[in-house]
C-alpha positions as CSV (number, residue, x, y, z in Angstrom):
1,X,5.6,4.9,-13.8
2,X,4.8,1.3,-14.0
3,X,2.5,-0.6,-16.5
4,X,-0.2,-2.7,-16.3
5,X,0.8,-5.9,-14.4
6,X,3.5,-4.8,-12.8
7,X,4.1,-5.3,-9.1
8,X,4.3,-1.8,-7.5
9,X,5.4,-3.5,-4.1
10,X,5.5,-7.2,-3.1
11,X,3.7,-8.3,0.6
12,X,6.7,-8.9,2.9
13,X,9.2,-6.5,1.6
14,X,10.4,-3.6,3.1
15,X,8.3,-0.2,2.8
16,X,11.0,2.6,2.8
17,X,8.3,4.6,0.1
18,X,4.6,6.1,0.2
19,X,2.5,6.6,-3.0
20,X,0.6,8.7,-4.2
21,X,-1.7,7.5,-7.3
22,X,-1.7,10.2,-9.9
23,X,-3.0,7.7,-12.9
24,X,-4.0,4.8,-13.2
25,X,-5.6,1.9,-11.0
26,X,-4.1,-1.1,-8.7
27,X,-5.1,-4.2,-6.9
28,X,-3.7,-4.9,-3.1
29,X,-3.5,-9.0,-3.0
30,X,-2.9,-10.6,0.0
31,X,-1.7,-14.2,0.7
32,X,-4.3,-15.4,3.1
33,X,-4.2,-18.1,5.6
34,X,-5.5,-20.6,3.6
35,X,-3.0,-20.2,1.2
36,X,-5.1,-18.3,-1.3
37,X,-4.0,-14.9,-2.8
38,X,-7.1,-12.8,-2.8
39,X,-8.0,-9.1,-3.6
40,X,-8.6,-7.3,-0.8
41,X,-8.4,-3.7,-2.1
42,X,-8.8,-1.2,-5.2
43,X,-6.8,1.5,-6.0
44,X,-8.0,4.5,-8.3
45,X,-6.5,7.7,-8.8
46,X,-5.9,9.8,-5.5
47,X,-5.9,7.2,-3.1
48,X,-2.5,6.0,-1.2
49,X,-0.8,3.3,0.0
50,X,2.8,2.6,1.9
51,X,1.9,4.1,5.1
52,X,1.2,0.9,6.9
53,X,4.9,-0.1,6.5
54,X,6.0,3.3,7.3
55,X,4.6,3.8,10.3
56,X,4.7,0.6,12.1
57,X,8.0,0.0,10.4
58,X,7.2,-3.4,9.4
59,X,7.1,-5.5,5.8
60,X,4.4,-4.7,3.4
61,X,1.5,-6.4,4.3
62,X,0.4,-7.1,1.0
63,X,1.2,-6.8,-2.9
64,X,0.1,-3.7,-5.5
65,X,-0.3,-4.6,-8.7
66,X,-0.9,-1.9,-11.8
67,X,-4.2,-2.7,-13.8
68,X,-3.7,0.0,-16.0
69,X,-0.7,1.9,-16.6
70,X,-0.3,3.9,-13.9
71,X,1.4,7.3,-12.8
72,X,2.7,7.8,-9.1
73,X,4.0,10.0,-7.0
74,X,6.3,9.0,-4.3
75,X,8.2,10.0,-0.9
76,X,10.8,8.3,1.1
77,X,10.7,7.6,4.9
78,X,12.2,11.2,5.7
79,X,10.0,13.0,3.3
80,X,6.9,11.2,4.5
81,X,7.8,11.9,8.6
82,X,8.9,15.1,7.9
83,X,5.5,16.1,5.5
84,X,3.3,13.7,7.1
85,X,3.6,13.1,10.5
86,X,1.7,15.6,11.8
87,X,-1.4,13.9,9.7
88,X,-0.1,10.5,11.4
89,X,-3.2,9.8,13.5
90,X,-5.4,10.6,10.5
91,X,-3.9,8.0,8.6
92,X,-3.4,5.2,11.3
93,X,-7.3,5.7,11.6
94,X,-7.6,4.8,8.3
95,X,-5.8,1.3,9.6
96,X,-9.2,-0.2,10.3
97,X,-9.7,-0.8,6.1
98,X,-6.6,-3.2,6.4
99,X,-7.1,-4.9,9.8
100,X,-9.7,-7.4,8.6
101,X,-7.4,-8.9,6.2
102,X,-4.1,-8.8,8.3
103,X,-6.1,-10.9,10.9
104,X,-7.3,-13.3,8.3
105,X,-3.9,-14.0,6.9
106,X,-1.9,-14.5,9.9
């Protein structure tokens, strides 16, 4: 659980965890070239996020923050491969919503 505010991950840590949202709604903010930190995604309940680290095995490429309380399920690396992978290309498609906004920010 984490409540409003908090920082569910921060851009450039490691991603070892997928989540689920349950409850509860998040911003993605991203650090952009310019040096601005701008939204560049909303979260509501039953969307996901975590799989870009996970699958390219690579920092977080940006922050989640709770704007409301928020309930979420999780799964570790091995969970997430093992539950997941067969789904893999289905969600690297999904890539394309992020790729705008890694390119900007590099």
């Amino acid at each position: 659980s984490f409540k409003a505010g908090d920082f569910v991950v921060r851009e450039g840590e490691r991603g070892d965890v997928f989540f689920f949202i349950e409850e509860g709604q998040a911003i993605a903010t991203k650090v952009m070239k310019s040096g601005k930190e701008e939204t560049v995604y909303n979260y509501k309940p039953g969307d996901y996020f975590g799989e870009l680290a996970l699958l390219r095995d690579t920092p977080r490429a940006a922050n989640i923050i709770a704007q409301t309380d928020m309930k979420l399920v999780t799964l570790d690396r091995a969970s997430f491969k093992r539950l997941l992978g067969p789904l893999e290309d289905i969600l690297r498609r999904n890539f394309t919503r992020y790729e705008k906004y890694t390119v900007l920010s590099e």
